[in-house]
N, CA, C and O atoms as a GROMACS GRO file, in nm:
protein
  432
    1UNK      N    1   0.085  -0.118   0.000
    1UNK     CA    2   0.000   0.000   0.000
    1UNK      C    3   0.090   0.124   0.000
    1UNK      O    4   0.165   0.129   0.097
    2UNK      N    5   0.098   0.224  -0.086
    2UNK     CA    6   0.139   0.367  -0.129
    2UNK      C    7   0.057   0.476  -0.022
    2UNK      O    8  -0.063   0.497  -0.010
    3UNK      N    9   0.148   0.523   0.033
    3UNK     CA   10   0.069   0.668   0.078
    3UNK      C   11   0.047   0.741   0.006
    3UNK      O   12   0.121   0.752  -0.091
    4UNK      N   13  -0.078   0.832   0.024
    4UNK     CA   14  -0.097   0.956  -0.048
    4UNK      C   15   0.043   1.086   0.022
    4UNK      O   16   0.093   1.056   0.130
    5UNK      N   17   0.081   1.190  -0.034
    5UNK     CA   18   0.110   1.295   0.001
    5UNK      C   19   0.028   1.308   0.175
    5UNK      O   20   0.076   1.283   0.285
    6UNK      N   21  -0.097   1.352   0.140
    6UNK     CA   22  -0.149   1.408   0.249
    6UNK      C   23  -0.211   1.309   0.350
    6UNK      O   24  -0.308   1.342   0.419
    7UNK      N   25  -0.149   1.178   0.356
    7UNK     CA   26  -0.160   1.072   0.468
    7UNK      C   27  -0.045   1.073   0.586
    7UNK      O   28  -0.041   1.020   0.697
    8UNK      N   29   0.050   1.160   0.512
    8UNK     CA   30   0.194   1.149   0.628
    8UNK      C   31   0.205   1.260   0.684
    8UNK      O   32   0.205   1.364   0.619
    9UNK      N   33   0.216   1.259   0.802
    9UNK     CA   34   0.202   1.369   0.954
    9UNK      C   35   0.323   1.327   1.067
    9UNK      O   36   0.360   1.241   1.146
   10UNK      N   37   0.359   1.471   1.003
   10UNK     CA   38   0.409   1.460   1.122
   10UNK      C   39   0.400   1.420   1.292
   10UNK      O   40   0.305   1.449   1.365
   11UNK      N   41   0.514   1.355   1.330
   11UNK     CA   42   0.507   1.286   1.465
   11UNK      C   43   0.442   1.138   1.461
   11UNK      O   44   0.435   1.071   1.564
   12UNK      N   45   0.388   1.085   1.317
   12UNK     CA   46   0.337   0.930   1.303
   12UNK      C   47   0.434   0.869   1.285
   12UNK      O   48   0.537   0.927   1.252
   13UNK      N   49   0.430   0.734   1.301
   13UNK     CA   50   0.537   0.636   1.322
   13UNK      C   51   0.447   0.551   1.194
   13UNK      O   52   0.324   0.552   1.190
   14UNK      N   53   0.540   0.474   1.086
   14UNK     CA   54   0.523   0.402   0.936
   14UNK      C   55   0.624   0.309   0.985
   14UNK      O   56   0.723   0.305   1.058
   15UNK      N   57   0.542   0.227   0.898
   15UNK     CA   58   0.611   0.045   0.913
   15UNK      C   59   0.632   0.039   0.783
   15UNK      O   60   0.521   0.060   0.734
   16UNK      N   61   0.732   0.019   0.670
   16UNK     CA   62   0.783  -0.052   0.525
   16UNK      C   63   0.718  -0.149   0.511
   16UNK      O   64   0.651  -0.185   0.607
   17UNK      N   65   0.713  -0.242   0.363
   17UNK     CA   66   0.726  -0.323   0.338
   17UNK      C   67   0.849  -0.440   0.397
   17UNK      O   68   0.837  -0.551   0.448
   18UNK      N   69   0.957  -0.363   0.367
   18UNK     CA   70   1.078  -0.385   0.421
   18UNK      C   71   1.090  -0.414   0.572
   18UNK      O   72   1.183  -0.485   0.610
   19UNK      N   73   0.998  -0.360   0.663
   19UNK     CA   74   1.023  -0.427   0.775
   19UNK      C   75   1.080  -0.303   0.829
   19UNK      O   76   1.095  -0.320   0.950
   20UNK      N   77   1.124  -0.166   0.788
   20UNK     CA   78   1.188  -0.041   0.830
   20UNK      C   79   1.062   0.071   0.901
   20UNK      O   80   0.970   0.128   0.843
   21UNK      N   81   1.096   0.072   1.028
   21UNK     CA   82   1.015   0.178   1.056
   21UNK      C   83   1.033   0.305   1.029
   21UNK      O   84   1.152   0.336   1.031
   22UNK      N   85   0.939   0.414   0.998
   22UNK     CA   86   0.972   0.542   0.992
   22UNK      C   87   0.904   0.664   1.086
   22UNK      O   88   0.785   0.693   1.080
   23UNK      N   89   0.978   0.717   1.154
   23UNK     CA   90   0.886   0.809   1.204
   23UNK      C   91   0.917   0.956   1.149
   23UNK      O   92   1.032   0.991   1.123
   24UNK      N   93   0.799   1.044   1.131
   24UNK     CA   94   0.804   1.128   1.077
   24UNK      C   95   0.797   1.271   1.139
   24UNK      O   96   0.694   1.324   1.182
   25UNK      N   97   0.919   1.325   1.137
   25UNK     CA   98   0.990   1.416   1.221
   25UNK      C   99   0.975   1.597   1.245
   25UNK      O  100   0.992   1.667   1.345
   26UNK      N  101   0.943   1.623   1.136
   26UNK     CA  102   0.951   1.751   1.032
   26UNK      C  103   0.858   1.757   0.925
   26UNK      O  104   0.843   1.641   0.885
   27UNK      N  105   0.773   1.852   0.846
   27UNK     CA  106   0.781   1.918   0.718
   27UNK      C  107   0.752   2.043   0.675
   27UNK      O  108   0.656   2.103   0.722
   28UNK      N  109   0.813   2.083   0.603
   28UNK     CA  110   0.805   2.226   0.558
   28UNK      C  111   0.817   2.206   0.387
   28UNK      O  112   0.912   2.167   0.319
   29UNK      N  113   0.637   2.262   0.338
   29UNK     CA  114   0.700   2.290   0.211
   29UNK      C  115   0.611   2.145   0.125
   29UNK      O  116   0.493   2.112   0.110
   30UNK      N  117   0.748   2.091   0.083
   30UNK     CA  118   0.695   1.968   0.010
   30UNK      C  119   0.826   1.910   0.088
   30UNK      O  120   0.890   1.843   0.007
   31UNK      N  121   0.871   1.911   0.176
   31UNK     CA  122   1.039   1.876   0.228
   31UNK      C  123   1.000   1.822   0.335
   31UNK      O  124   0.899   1.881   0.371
   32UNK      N  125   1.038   1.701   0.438
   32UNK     CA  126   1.030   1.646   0.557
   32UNK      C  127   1.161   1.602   0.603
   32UNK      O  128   1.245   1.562   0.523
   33UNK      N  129   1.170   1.604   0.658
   33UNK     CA  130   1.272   1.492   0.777
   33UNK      C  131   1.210   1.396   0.887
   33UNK      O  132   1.147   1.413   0.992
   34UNK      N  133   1.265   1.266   0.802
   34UNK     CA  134   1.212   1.170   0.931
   34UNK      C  135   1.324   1.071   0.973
   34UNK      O  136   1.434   1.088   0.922
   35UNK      N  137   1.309   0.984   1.048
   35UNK     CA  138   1.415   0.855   1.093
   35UNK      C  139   1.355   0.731   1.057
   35UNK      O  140   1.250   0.670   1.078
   36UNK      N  141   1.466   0.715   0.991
   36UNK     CA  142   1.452   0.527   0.985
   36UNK      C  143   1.515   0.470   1.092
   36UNK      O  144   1.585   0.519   1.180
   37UNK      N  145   1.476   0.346   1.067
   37UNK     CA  146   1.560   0.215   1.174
   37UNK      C  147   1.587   0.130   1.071
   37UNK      O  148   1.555   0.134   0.952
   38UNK      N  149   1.638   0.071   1.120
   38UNK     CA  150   1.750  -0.080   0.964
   38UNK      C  151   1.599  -0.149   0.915
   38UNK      O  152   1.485  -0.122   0.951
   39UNK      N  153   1.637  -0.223   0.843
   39UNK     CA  154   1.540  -0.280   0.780
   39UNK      C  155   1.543  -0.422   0.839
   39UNK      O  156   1.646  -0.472   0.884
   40UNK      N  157   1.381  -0.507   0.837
   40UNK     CA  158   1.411  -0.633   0.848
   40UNK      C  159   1.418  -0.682   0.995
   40UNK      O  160   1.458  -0.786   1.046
   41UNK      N  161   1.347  -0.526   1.061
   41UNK     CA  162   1.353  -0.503   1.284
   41UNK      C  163   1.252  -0.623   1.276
   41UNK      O  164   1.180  -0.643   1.178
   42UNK      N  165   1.253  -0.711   1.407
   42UNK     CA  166   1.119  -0.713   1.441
   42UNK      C  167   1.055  -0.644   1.445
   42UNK      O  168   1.101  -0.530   1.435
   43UNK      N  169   0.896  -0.661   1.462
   43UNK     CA  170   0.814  -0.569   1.516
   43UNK      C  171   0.786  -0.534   1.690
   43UNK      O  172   0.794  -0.600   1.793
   44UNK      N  173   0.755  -0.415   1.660
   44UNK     CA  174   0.771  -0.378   1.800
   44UNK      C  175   0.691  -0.423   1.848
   44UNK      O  176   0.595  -0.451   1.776
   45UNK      N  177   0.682  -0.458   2.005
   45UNK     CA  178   0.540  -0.508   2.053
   45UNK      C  179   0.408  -0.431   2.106
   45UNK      O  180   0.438  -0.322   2.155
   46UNK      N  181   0.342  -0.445   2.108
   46UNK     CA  182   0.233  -0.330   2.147
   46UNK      C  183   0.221  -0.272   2.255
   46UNK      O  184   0.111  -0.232   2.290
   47UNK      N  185   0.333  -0.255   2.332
   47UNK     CA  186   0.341  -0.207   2.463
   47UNK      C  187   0.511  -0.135   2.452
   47UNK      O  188   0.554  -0.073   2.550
   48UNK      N  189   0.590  -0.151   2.335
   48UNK     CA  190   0.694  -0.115   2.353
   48UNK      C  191   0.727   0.085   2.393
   48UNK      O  192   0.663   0.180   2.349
   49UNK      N  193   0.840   0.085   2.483
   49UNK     CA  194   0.889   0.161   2.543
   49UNK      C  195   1.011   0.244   2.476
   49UNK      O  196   1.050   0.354   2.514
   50UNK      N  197   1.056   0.178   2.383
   50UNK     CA  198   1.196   0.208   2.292
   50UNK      C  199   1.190   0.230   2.181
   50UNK      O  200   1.208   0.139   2.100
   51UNK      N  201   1.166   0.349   2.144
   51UNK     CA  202   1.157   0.297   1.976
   51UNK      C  203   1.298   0.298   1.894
   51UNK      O  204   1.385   0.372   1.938
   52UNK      N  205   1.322   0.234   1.798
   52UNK     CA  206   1.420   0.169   1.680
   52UNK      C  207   1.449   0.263   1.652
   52UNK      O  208   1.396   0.288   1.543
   53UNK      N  209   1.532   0.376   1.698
   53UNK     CA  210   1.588   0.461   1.581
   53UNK      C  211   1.749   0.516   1.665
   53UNK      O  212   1.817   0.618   1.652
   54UNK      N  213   1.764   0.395   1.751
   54UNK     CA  214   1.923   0.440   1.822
   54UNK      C  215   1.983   0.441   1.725
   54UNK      O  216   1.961   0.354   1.640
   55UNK      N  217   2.126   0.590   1.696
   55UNK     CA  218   2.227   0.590   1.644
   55UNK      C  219   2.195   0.542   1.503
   55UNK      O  220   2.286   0.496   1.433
   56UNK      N  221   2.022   0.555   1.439
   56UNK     CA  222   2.044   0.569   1.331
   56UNK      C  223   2.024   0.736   1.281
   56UNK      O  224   1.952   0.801   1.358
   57UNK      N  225   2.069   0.796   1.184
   57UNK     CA  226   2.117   0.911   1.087
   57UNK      C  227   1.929   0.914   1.039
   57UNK      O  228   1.862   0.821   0.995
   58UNK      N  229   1.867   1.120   1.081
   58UNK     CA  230   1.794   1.148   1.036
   58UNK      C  231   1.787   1.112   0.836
   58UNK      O  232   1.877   1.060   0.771
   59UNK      N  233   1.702   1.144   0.804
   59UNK     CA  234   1.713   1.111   0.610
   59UNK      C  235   1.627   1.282   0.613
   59UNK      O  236   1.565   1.321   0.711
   60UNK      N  237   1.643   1.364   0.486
   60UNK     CA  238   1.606   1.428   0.457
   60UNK      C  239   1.526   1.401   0.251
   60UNK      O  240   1.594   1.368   0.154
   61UNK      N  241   1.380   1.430   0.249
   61UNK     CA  242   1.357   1.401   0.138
   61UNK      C  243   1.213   1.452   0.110
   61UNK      O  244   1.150   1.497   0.206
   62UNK      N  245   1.139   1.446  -0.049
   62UNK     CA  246   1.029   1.510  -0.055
   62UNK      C  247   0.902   1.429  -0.001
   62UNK      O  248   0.872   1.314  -0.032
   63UNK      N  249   0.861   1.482   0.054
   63UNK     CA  250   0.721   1.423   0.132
   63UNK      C  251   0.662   1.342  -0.038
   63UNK      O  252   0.598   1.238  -0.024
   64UNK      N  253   0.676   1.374  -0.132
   64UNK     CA  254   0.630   1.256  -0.190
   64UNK      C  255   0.692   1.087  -0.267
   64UNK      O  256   0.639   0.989  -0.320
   65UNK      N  257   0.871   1.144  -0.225
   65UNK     CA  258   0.943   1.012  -0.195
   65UNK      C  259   0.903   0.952  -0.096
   65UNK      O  260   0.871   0.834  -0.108
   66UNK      N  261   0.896   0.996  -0.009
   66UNK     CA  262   0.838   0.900   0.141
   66UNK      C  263   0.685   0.825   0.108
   66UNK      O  264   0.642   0.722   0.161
   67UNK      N  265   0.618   0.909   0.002
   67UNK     CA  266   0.527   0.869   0.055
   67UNK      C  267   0.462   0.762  -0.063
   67UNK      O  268   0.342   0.738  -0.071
   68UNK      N  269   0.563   0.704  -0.151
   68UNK     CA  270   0.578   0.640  -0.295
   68UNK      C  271   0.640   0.482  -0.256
   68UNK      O  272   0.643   0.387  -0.334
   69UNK      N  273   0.699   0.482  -0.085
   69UNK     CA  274   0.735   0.332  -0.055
   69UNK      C  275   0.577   0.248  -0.050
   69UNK      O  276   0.459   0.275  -0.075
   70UNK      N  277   0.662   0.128   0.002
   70UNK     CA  278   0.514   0.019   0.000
   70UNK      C  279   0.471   0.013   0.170
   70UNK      O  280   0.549  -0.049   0.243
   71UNK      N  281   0.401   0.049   0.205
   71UNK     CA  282   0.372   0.044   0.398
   71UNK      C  283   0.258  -0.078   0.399
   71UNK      O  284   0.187  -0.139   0.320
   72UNK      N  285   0.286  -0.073   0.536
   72UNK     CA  286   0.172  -0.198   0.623
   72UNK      C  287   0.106  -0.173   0.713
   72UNK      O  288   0.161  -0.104   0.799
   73UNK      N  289  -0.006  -0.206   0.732
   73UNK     CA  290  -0.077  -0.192   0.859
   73UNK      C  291   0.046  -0.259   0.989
   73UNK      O  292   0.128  -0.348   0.968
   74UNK      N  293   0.031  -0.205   1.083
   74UNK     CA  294   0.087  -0.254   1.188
   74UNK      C  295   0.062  -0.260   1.377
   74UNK      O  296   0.016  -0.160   1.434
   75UNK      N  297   0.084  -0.335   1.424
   75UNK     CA  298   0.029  -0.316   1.564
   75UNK      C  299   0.076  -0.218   1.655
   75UNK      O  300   0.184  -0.268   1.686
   76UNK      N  301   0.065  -0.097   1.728
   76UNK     CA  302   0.129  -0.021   1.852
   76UNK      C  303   0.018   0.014   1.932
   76UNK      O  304  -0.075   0.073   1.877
   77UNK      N  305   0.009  -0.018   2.084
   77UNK     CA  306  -0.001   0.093   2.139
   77UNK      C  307  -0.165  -0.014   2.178
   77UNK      O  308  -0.256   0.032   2.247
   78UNK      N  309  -0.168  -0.155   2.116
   78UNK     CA  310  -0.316  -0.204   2.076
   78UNK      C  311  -0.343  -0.167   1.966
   78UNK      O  312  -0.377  -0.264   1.898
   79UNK      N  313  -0.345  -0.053   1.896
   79UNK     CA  314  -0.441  -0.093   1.780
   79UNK      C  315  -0.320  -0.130   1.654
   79UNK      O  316  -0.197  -0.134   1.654
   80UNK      N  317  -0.423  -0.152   1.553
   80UNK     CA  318  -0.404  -0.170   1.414
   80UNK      C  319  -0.399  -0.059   1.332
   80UNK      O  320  -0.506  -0.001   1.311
   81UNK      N  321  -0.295  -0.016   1.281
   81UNK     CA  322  -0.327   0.098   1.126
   81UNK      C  323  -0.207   0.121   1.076
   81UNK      O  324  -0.100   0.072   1.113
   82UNK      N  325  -0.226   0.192   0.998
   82UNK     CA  326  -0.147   0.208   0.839
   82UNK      C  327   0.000   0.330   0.923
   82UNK      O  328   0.120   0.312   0.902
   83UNK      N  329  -0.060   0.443   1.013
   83UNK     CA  330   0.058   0.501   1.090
   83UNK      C  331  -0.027   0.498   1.259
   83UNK      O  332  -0.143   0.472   1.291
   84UNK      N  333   0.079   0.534   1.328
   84UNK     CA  334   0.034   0.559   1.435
   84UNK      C  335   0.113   0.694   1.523
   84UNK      O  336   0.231   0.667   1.545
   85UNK      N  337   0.084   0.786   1.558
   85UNK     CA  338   0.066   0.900   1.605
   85UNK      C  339   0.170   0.870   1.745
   85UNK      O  340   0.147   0.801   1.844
   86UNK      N  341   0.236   0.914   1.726
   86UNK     CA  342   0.369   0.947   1.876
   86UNK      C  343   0.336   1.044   1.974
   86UNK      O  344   0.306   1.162   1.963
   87UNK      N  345   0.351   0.950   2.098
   87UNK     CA  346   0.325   1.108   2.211
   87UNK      C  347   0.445   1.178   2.201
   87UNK      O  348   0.534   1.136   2.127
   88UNK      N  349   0.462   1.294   2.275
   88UNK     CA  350   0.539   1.414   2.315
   88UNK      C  351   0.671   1.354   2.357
   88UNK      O  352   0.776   1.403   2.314
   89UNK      N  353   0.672   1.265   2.428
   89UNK     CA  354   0.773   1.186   2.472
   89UNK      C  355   0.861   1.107   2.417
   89UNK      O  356   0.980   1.098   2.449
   90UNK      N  357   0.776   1.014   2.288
   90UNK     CA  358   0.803   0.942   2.179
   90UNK      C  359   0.869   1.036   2.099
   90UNK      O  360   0.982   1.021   2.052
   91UNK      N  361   0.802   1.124   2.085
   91UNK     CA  362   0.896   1.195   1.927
   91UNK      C  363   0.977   1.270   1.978
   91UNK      O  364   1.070   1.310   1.909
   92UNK      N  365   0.963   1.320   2.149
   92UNK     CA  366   1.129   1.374   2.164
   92UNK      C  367   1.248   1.249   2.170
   92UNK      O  368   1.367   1.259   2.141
   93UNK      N  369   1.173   1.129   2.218
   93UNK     CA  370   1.343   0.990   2.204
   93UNK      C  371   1.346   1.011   2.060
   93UNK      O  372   1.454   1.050   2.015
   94UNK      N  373   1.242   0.992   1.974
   94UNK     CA  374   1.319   0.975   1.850
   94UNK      C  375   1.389   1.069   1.773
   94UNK      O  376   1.474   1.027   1.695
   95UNK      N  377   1.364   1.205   1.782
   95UNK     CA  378   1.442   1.311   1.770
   95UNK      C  379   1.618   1.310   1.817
   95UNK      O  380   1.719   1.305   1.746
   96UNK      N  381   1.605   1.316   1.928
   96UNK     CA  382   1.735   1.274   2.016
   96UNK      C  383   1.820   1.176   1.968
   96UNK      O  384   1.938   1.198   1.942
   97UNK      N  385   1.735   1.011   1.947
   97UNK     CA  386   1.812   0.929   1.888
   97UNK      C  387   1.866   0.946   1.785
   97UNK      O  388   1.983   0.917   1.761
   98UNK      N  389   1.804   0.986   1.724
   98UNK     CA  390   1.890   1.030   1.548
   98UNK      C  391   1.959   1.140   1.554
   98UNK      O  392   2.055   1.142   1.477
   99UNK      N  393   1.934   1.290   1.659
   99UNK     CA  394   2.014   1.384   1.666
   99UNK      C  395   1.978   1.478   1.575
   99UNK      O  396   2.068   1.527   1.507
  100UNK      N  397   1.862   1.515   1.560
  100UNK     CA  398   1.739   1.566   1.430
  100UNK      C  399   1.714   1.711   1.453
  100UNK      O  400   1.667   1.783   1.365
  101UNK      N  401   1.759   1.768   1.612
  101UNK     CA  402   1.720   1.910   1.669
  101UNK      C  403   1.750   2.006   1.517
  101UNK      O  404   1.681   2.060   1.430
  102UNK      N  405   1.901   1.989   1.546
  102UNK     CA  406   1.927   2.121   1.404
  102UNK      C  407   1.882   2.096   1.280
  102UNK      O  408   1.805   2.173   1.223
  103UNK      N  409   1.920   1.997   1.235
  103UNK     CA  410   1.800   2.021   1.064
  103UNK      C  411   1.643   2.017   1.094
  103UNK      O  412   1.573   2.068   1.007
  104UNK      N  413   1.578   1.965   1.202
  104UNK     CA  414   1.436   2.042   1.225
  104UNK      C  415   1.455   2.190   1.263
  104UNK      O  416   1.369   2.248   1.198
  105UNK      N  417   1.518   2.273   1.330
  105UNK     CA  418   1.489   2.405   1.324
  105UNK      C  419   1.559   2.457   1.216
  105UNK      O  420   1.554   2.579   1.202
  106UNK      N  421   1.611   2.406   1.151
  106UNK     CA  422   1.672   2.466   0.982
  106UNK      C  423   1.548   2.477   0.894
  106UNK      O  424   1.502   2.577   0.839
  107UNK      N  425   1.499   2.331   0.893
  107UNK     CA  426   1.379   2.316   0.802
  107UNK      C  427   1.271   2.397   0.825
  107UNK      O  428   1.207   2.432   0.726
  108UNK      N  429   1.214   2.458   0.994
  108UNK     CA  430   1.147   2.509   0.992
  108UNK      C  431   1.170   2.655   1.013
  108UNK      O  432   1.075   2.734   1.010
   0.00000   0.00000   0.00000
């Protein structure tokens, strides 16, 4: 399944085909910044505390490259869906983990 452009929001967390999570960090424009994790993770469990993006490198690209991969429904949090929405807390670890502060206040 292809995202539309206007399905990806910032602070949602995307599961690949590939098995790569993405959470989505930034956008300005037609431009985003988000974090991957390696490809091929388990899945997280529906209660997880950590998310996958230690010491991996923010990606910078057009919100409609991102949004042209193949995604999956996936489990967090209990439910089922296509993304799922990060608390305040979540998207500051994943920020941090990747080290994302300065090209998000560049971008914006």
């Amino acid at each position: 399944m292809k995202l539309k452009e206007k399905e990806v929001e910032i602070g949602c967390l995307y599961l690949t085909g590939a098995n790569q999570y993405r959470a989505v960090l930034a956008m300005k424009g037609e431009f985003m910044i988000y974090a991957p994790s390696l490809e091929g993770i388990p899945s997280l469990s529906p209660n997880a505390t950590k998310l996958p993006f230690e010491n991996q490198p923010f990606k910078k690209c057009k919100i409609v490259t991102f949004a042209k991969k193949d995604y999956q429904v996936f489990d967090f949090n209990g439910m089922a869906a296509i993304n799922h929405k990060l608390n305040e807390a979540q998207l500051a670890e994943v920020i941090a983990q990747c080290n994302a502060n300065s090209a998000i206040n560049h971008l914006i």
